[in-house]
SENUVO-253758 format. One line per 5 residues: their letters; for each residue y, z, x of C-alpha. Coordinates in nm, 3 decimals, m for minus. Layout:
N
A = Y,Z,X ~ ...
end
This chain:
416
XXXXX = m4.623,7.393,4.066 ~ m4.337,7.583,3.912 ~ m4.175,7.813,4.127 ~ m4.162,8.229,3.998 ~ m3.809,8.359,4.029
XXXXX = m3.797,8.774,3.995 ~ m3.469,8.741,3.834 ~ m3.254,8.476,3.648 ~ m2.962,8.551,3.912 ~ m3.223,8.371,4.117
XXXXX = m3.249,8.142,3.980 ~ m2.911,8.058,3.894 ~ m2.816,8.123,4.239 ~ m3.078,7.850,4.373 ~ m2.972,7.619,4.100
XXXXX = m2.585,7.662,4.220 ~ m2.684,7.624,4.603 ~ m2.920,7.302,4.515 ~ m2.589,7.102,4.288 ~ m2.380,7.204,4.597
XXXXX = m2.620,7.029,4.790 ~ m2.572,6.705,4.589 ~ m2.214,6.677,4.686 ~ m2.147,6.828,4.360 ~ m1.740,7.014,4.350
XXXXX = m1.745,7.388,4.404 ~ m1.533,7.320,4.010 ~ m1.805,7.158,3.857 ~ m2.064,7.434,4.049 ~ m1.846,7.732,3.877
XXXXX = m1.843,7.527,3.527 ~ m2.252,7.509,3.541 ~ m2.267,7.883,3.639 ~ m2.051,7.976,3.376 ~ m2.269,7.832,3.131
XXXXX = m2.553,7.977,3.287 ~ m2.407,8.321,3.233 ~ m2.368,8.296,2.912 ~ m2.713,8.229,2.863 ~ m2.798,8.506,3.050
XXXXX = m2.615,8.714,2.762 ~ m2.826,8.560,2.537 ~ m3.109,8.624,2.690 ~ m3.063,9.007,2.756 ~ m2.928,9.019,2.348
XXXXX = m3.291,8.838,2.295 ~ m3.469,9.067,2.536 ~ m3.579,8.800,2.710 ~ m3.676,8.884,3.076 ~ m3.771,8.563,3.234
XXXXX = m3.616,8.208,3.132 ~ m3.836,7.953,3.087 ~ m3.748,7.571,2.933 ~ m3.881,7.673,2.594 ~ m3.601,8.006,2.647
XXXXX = m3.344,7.678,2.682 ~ m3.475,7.466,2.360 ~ m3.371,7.809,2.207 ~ m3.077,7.869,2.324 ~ m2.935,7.555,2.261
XXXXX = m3.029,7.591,1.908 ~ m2.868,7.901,1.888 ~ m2.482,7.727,1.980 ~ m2.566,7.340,1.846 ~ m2.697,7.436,1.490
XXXXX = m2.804,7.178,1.269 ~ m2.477,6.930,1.449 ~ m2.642,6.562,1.501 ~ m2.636,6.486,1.865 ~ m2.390,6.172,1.794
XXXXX = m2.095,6.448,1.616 ~ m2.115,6.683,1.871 ~ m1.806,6.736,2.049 ~ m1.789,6.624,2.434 ~ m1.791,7.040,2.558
XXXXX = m2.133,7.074,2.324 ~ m2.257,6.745,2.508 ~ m2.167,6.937,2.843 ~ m2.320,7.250,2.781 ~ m2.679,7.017,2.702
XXXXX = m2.647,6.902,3.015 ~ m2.590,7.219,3.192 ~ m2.878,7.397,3.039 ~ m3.109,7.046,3.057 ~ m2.989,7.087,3.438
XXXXX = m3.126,7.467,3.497 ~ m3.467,7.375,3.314 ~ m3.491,7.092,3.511 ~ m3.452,7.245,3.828 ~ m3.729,7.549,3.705
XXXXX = m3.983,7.288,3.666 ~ m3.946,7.037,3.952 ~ m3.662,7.245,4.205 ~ m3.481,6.921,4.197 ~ m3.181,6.792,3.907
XXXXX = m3.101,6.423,3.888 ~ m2.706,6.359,4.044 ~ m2.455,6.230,3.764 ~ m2.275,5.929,3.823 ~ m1.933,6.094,3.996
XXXXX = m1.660,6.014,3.823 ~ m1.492,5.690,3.906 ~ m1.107,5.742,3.984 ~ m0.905,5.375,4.021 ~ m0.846,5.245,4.293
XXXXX = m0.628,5.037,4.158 ~ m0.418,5.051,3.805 ~ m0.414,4.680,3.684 ~ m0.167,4.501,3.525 ~ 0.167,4.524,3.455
XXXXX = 0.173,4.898,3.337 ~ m0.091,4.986,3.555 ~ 0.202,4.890,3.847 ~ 0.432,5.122,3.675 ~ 0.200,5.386,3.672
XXXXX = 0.114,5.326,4.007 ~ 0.469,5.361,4.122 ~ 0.528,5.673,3.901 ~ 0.230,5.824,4.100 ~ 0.367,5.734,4.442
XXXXX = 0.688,5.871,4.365 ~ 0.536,6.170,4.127 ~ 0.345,6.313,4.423 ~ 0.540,6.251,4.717 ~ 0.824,6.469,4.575
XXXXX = 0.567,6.735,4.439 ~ 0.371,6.734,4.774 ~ 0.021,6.722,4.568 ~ m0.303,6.782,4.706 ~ m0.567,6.512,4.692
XXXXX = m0.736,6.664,4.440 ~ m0.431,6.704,4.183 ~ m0.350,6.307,4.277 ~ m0.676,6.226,4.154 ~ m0.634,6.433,3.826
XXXXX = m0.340,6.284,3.746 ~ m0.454,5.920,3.838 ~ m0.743,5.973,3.576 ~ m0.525,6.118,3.292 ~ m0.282,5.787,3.297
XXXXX = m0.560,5.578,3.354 ~ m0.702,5.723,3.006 ~ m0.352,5.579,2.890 ~ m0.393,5.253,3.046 ~ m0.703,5.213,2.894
XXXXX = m0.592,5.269,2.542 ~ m0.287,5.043,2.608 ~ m0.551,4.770,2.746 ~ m0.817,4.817,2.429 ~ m0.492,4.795,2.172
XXXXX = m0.405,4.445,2.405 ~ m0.031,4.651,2.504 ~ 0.020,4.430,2.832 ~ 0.392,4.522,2.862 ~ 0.607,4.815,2.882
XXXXX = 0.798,4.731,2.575 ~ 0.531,4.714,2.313 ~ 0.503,5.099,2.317 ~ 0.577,5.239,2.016 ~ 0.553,5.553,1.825
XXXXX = 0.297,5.428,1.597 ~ 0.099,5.336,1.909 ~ 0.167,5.685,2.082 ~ 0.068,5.845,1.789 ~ m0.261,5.634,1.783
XXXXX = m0.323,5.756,2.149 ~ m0.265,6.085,2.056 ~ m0.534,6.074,1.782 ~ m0.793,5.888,2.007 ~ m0.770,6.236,2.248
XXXXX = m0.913,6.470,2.007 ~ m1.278,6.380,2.179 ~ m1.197,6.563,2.480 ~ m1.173,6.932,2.484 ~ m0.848,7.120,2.416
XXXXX = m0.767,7.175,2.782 ~ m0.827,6.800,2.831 ~ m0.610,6.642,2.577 ~ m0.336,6.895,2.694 ~ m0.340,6.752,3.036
XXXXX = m0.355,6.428,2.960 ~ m0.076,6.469,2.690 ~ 0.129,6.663,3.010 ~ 0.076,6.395,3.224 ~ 0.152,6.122,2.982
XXXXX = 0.460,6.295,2.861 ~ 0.604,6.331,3.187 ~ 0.538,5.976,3.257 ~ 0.755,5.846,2.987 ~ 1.034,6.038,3.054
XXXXX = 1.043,5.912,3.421 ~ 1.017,5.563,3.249 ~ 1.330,5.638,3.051 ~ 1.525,5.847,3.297 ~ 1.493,5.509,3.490
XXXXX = 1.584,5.314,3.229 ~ 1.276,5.110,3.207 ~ 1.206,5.222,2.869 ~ 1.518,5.299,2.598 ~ 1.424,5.533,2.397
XXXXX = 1.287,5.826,2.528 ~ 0.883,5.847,2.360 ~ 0.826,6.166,2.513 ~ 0.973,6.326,2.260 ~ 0.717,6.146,2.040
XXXXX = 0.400,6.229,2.131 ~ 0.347,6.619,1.962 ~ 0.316,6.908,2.250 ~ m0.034,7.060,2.209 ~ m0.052,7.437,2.139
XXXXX = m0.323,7.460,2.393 ~ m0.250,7.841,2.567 ~ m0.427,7.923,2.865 ~ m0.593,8.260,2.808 ~ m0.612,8.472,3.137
XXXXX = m0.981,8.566,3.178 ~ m0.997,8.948,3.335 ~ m1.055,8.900,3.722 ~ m1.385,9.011,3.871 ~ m1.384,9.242,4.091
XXXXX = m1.601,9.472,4.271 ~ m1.521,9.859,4.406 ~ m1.425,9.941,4.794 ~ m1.833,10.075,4.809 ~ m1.952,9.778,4.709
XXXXX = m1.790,9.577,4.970 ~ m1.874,9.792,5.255 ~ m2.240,9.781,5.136 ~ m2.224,9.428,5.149 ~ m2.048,9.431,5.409
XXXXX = m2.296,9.653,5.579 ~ m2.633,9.430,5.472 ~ m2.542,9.168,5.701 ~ m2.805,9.119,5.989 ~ m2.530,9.078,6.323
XXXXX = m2.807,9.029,6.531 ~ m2.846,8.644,6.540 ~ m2.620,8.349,6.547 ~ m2.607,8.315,6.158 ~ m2.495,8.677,6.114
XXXXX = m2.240,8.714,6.345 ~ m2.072,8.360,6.220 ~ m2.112,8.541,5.845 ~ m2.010,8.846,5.917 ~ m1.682,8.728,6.062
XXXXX = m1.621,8.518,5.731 ~ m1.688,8.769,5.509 ~ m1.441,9.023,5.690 ~ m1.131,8.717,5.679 ~ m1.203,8.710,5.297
XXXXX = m1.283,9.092,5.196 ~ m1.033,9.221,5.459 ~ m0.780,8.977,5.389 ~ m0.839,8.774,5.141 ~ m0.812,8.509,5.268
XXXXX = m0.941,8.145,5.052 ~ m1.205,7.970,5.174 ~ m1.050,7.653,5.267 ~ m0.847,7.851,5.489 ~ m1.177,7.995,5.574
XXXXX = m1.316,7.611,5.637 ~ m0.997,7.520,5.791 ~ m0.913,7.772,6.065 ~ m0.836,7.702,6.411 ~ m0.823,7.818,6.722
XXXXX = m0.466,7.739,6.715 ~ m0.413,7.963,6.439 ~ m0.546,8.285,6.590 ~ m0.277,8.462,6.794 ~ m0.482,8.724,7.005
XXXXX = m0.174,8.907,7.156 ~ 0.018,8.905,6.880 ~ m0.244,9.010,6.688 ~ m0.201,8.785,6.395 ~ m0.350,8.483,6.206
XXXXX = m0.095,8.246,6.102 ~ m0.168,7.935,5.905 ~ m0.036,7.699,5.634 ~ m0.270,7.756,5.315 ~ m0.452,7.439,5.255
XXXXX = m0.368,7.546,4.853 ~ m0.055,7.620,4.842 ~ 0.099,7.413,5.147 ~ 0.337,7.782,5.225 ~ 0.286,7.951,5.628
XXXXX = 0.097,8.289,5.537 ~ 0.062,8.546,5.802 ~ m0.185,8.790,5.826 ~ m0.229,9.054,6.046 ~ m0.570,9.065,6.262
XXXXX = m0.710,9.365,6.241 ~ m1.000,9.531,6.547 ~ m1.255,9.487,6.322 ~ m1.227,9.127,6.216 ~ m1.106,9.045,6.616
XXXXX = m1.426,9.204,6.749 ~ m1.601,9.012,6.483 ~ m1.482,8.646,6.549 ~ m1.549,8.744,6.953 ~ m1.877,8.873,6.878
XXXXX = m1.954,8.525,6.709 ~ m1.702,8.289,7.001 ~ m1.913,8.442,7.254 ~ m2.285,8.451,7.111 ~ m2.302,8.297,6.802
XXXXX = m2.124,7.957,6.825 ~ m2.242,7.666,6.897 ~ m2.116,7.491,7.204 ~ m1.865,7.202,7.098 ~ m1.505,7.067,7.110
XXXXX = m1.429,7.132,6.772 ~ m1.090,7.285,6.711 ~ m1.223,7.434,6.406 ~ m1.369,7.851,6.417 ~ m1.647,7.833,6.237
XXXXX = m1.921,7.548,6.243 ~ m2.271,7.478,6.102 ~ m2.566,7.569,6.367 ~ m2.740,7.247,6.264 ~ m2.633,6.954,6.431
XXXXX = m2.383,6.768,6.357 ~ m2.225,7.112,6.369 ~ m1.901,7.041,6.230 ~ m1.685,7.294,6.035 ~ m1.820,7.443,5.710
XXXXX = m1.696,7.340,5.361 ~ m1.634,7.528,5.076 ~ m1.930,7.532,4.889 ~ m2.100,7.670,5.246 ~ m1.873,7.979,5.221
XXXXX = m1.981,8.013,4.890 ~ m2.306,8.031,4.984 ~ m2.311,8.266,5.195 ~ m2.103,8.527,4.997 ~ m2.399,8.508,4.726
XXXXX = m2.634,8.504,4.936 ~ m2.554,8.872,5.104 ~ m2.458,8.976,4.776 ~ m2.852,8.925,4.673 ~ m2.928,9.076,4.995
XXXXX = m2.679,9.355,4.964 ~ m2.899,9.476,4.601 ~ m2.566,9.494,4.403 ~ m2.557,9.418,4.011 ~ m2.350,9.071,3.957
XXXXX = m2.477,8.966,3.646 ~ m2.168,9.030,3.451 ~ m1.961,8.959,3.723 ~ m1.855,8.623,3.917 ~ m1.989,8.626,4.254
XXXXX = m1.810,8.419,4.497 ~ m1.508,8.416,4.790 ~ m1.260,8.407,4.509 ~ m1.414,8.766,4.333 ~ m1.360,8.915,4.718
XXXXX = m0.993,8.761,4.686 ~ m0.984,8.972,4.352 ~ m1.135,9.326,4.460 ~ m0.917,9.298,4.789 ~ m0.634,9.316,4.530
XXXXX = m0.768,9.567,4.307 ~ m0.812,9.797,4.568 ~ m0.463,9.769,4.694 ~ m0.331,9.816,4.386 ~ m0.549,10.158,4.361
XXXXX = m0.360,10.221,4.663 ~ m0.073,10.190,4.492 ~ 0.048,9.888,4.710 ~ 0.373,9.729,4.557 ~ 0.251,9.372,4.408
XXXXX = 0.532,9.150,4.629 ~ 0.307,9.305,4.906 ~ m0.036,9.239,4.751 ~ 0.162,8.877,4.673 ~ 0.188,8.766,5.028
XXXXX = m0.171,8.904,5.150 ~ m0.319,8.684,4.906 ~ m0.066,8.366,4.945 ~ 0.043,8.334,4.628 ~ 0.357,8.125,4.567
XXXXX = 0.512,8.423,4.293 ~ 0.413,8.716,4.197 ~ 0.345,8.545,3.856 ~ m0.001,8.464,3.984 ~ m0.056,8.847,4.079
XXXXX = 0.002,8.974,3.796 ~ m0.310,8.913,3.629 ~ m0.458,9.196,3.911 ~ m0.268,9.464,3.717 ~ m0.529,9.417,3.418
XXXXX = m0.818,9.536,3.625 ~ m0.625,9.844,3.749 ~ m0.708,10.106,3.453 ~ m0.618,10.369,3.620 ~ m0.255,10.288,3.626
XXXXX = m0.297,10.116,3.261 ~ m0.348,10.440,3.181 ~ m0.063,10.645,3.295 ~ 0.127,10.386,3.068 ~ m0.046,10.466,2.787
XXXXX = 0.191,10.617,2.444 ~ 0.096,10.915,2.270 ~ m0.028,10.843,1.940 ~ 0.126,11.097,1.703 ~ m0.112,11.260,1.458
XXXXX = m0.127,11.186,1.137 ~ m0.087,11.475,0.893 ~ m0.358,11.569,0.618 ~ m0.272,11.569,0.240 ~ m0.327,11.797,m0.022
XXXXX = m0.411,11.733,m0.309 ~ m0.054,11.714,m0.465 ~ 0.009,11.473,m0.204 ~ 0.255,11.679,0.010 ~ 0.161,11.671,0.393
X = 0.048,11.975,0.554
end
């Protein structure tokens, strides 16, 4: 029996909570939802109030055209399966698990060694987290294979003709793809000639793609908002008082939910009055300050809301095993007291990292300087702040240049 959803936020929100459930990344999660808004868009252009699989059929339709299936680009292939995925999970509440991708263990052959070592040596010195190790793993192992299916065994058979080859074979993958890949592979060569192993120097070779990352404007949500969901929050049971005390880290100060995931007792410094931690992102010490509210909060929760164990971690799961939450747990539960809460998120991202943004959009209405609103959030430079000051109109306003009128003409032409 299909399930009735009132809304398509619903819905989507189910959907998101069920691929979480599957071991699928919080990335991957926030690509599908993505996709999932913008059929949302089309459905509300449509007037279309409830989605149904025959509302998908159309909708892909709409975006593939008359394209055959085998010349559609991989992204178009991606969305299919992102919208296949949602009408699945309408009709049977359940979406079959892709095959994760498969990172190398090991880079064979002669080249693959090099690689390997490049790697080693790459991320030691750049003090990469796993995640970025695996990236760049799979963007020279798209190399090696290319090398391997041209039967290049050695380092010296590279060539510009080759290169260039390469570089042709990577127009498959989306634009933000190939310009990784052609990143990684460019910085790879270099290391290969700054060390000799390689004479000429074939990074130069391979063209630079023009990819530009286009900001997208933050969301954000207003200082009512947050103390209404804030407010929604049911603090009289074991679940609430563990949420509530997350939810006031990350609204109060913004803090990222592997921090969230990853906070200690150890971290907390009562008479001090501070949190200090390294950021599991960055790898940088933050400190925050800890303010009566979010103290009473976490001792509400020590004291009647966690579960007995030897954990060093703060916050755990109340099912058994009940280790530390991850990621896609905090998630969770910031849309699922945002649905609780009544507010309006259809246009608007609804996660830990949209609390992260309206923290710093309010500061800034505050007229906080942004080195300040910098080091609340952790960012390494303010370069990665910067994109707040879109969202503040207010100010964008008092910057705004008087347009000077334009005179009328007579007839003669003369201006009046």
């Amino acid at each position: 029996m299909v399930k009735q959803y009132q809304t398509f936020s619903e819905l989507m929100d189910e959907a998101a909570a069920y691929l979480s459930s599957l071991s699928y990344s919080s990335h991957m999660v926030d690509y599908y939802r993505r996709e999932w808004r913008y059929l949302g868009d089309y459905m509300r252009e449509k007037g279309i109030q409830m989605y149904d699989t025959q509302v998908g059929s159309q909708y892909l339709a709409a975006i593939m055209g008359e394209t055959k299936n085998q010349d559609l680009s991989r992204s178009k292939k991606r969305q299919i399966r992102m919208i296949t995925s949602l009408s699945d999970f309408f009709m049977t509440g359940t979406v079959r698990k892709r095959k994760p991708h498969s990172f190398p263990d090991e880079l064979e052959g002669a080249i693959g060694k090099l690689i390997s070592d490049y790697l080693i040596v790459n991320n030691k010195l750049n003090n990469y987290v796993a995640h970025t190790v695996q990236s760049n793993t799979l963007c020279l192992s798209r190399f090696l294979d290319y090398l391997n299916g041209c039967n290049i065994k050695s380092i010296e058979e590279i060539n510009p003709d080759n290169l260039m080859g390469f570089v042709q074979k990577l127009q498959e993958y989306s634009d933000v793809t190939r310009h990784i890949i052609i990143l990684q592979t460019n910085k790879f060569l270099k290391y290969l000639y700054n060390n000799r192993i390689l004479e000429s120097d074939y990074s130069t070779v391979i063209p630079k793609c023009n990819y530009v990352r286009q900001p997208r404007l933050p969301s954000y949500y207003s200082e009512e908002e947050i103390c209404r969901l804030i407010q929604c929050i049911d603090r009289s049971n074991s679940v609430g008082k563990r949420d509530y005390a997350i939810i006031l880290l990350i609204a109060r100060l913004g803090l990222r939910r592997s921090d969230v995931c990853s906070l200690k007792f150890e971290n907390i410094y009562w008479e001090a009055r501070l949190i200090s931690l390294i950021q599991h992102k960055t790898k940088r010490p933050v400190e925050l300050p800890l303010f009566d509210d979010i103290g009473n909060a976490i001792i509400d929760y020590l004291k009647y809301g966690r579960p007995k164990s030897n954990q060093p971690y703060v916050f755990l799961r109340l099912i058994p095993p009940c280790n530390n939450l991850d990621s896609n747990g905090i998630t969770c539960i910031i849309q699922k007291y945002l649905r609780h809460s009544g507010i309006n998120y259809d246009e608007r991202k609804h996660g830990p990292h949209a609390l992260r943004h309206s923290l710093a959009s309010n500061l800034l209405k505050q007229e906080t300087p942004l080195p300040v609103i910098s080091c609340i959030l952790g960012h390494s430079s303010t370069e990665s702040t910067i994109d707040y000051l879109r969202i503040d109109v207010q100010s964008l306003k008092k910057c705004a240049l008087e347009v000077p009128c334009i005179g009328e003409r007579k007839e003669d032409g003369n201006e009046i």
